[in-house]
TORVO-52967 format. One line per 10 residues: their letters; for each residue x, y, z of C-alpha. Coordinates in steps of 0.02 Angstrom, whole numbers, always signed. Example, Ala and Ser with C-alpha at 12.3 -4.5 7.8 and 13.67 -1.06 7.14 Angstrom:
<pts>
as = +615:-225:+390  +684:-53:+357
</pts>
This chain:
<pts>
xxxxxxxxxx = +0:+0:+0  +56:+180:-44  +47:+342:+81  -112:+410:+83  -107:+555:-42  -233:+706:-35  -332:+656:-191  -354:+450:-119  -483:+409:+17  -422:+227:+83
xxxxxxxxxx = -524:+112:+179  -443:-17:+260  -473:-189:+349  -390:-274:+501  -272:-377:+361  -227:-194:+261  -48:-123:+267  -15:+41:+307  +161:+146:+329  +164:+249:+484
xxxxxxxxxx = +320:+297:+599  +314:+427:+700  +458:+517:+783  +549:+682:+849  +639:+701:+705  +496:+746:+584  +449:+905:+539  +282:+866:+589  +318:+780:+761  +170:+858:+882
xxxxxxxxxx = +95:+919:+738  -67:+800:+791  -64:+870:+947  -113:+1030:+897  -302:+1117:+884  -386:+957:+885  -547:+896:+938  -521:+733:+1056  -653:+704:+1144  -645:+608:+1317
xxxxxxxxxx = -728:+449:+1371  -716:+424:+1539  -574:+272:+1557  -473:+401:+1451  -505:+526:+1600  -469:+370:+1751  -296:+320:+1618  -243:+487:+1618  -279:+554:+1796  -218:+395:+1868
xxxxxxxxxx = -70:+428:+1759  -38:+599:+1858  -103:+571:+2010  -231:+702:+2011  -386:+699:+2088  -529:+670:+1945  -608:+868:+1986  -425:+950:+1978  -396:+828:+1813  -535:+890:+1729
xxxxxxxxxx = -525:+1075:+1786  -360:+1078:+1729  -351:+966:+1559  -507:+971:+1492  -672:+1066:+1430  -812:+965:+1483  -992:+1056:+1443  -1173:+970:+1407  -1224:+943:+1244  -1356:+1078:+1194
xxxxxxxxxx = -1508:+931:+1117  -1467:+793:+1237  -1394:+868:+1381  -1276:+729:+1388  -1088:+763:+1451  -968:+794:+1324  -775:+801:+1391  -621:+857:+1270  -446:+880:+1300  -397:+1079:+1337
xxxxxxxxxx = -308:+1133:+1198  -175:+1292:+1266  -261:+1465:+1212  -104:+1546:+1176  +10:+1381:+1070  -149:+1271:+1036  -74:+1129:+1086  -138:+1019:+1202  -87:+1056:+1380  -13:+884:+1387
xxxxxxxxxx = +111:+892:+1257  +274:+941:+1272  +442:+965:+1158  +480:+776:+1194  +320:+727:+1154  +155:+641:+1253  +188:+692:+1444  +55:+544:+1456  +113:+450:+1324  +83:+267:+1407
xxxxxxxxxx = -69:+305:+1451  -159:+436:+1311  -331:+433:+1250  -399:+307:+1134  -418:+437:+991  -235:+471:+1001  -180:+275:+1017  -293:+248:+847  -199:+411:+774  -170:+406:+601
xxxxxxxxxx = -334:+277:+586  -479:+336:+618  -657:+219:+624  -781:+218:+461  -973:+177:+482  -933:+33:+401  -867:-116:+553  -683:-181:+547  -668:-44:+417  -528:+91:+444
xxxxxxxxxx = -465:+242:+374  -314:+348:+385  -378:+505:+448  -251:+632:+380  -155:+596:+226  +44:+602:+187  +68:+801:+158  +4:+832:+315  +81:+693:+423  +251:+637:+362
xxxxxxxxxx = +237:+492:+469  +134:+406:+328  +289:+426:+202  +418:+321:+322  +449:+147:+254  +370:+62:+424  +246:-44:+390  +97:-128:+485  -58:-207:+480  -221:-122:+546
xxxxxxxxxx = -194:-263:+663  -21:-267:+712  -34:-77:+739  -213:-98:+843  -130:-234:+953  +24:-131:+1000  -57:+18:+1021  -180:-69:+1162  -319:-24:+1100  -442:-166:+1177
xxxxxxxxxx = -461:-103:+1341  -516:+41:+1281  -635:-32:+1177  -707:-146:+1320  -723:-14:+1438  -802:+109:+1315  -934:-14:+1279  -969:-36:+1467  -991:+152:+1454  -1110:+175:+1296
xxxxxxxxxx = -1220:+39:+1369  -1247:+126:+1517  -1393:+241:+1456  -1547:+124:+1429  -1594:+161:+1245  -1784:+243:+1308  -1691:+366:+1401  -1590:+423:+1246  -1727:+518:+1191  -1802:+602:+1360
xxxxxxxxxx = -1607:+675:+1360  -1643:+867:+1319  -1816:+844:+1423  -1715:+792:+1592  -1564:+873:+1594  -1516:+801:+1762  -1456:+652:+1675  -1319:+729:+1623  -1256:+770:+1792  -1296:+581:+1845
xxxxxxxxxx = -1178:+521:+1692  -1032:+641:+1707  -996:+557:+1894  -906:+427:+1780  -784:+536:+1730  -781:+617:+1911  -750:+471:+1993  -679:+525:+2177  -871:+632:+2168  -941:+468:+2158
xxxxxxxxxx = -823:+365:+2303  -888:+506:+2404  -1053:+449:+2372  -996:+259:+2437  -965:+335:+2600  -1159:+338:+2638  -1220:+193:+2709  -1403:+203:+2660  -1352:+228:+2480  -1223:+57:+2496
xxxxxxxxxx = -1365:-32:+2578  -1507:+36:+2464  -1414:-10:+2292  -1349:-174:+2390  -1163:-111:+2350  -1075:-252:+2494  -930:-212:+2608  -802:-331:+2481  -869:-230:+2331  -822:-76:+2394
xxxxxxxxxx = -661:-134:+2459  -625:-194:+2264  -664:-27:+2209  -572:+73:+2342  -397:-9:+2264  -454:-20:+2087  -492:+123:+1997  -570:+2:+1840  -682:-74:+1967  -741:+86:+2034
xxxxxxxxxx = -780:+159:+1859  -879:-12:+1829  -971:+22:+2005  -1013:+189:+1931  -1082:+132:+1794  -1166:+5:+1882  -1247:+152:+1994  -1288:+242:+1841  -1357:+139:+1743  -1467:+82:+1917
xxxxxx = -1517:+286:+1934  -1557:+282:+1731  -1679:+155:+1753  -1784:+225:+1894  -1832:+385:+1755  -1901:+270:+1660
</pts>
């Protein structure tokens, strides 16, 4: 397969080749990083803020622009971009500050998803990332696999099923839901919440379950979905 030229649009399957390196001695090295849209689910957030030990509020105060969708009133959460350099506030001349454990949009970077499934598609072409021109090659595959993109996946899913699909249309008619949902992405909000013992005993949350989730961050996102998803169903 050739670099993606501005005049091709490529689709790709898991088997395709593609070249991509990326590195600090392109021109465009960062380039990526810069006045983008990547918007934030919330095991990104729990990666990243885990990553930096931050408390989720100060995380999300600091890194990102999080704001409720004007029709559904549904959280929406992107990265802060700088206002003076653009770039995102996590970059720096070296590169990812986060690198191990960045988004999913940025470990899929230069693929992006098509509405078609297990179809792919680079989503800049070659004069705009010079990554595409080095002679690396991989497989959607190969490059999916080391870029650890399954947890992601998994957890995401957990995520998107969490709103029952009745509710997805009462979402600009009860805007509380909103707030309910975004505790997933501010999860020490939501350990506070474990503290109260009517609420453990009401939503039958036992004494081993919260002791899981008080030394696993993954199990106390899943307990907050779990919660949510509980609270969601009681509007119906």
């Amino acid at each position: 397969m050739h670099p993606v030229s501005s005049e091709q649009t490529v689709f790709l399957d898991e088997s395709s080749p593609f070249h991509f390196s990326c590195h600090a001695d392109l021109p465009c090295f960062t380039q990526c990083c810069r006045d983008v849209n990547i918007y934030l689910t919330p095991y990104d957030v729990l990666r990243m803020r885990n990553c930096l030990r931050m408390p989720s509020d100060e995380f999300l105060a600091k890194y990102t622009r999080p704001f409720l969708a004007k029709q559904t009133h549904l959280p929406v959460v992107q990265l802060a971009m700088d206002p003076e350099s653009l770039y995102c506030k996590l970059v720096t001349d070296e590169g990812c500050s986060v690198y191990a454990d960045r988004p999913w949009a940025c470990r899929m970077y230069p693929l992006d998803l098509t509405n078609q499934e297990g179809r792919y598609q680079p989503i800049v072409n070659a004069e705009r990332c010079l990554g595409l021109r080095e002679p690396v090659v991989f497989t959607v595959r190969e490059w999916l696999e080391g870029q650890g993109i399954e947890p992601y996946l998994t957890m995401d899913e957990v995520f998107q099923s969490t709103i029952p699909a009745d509710l997805m249309a009462l979402g600009n008619k009860e805007p509380g839901v909103g707030k309910l949902l975004y505790l997933a992405y501010d999860l020490d909000r939501f350990a506070a919440l474990l503290k109260d013992p009517q609420l453990r005993s009401f939503y039958e949350i036992d004494e081993e379950t919260i002791q899981e989730a008080g030394n696993d961050s993954e199990a106390l996102l899943k307990l907050a979905l779990r919660y949510i998803r509980s609270q969601m169903i009681e509007l119906l």
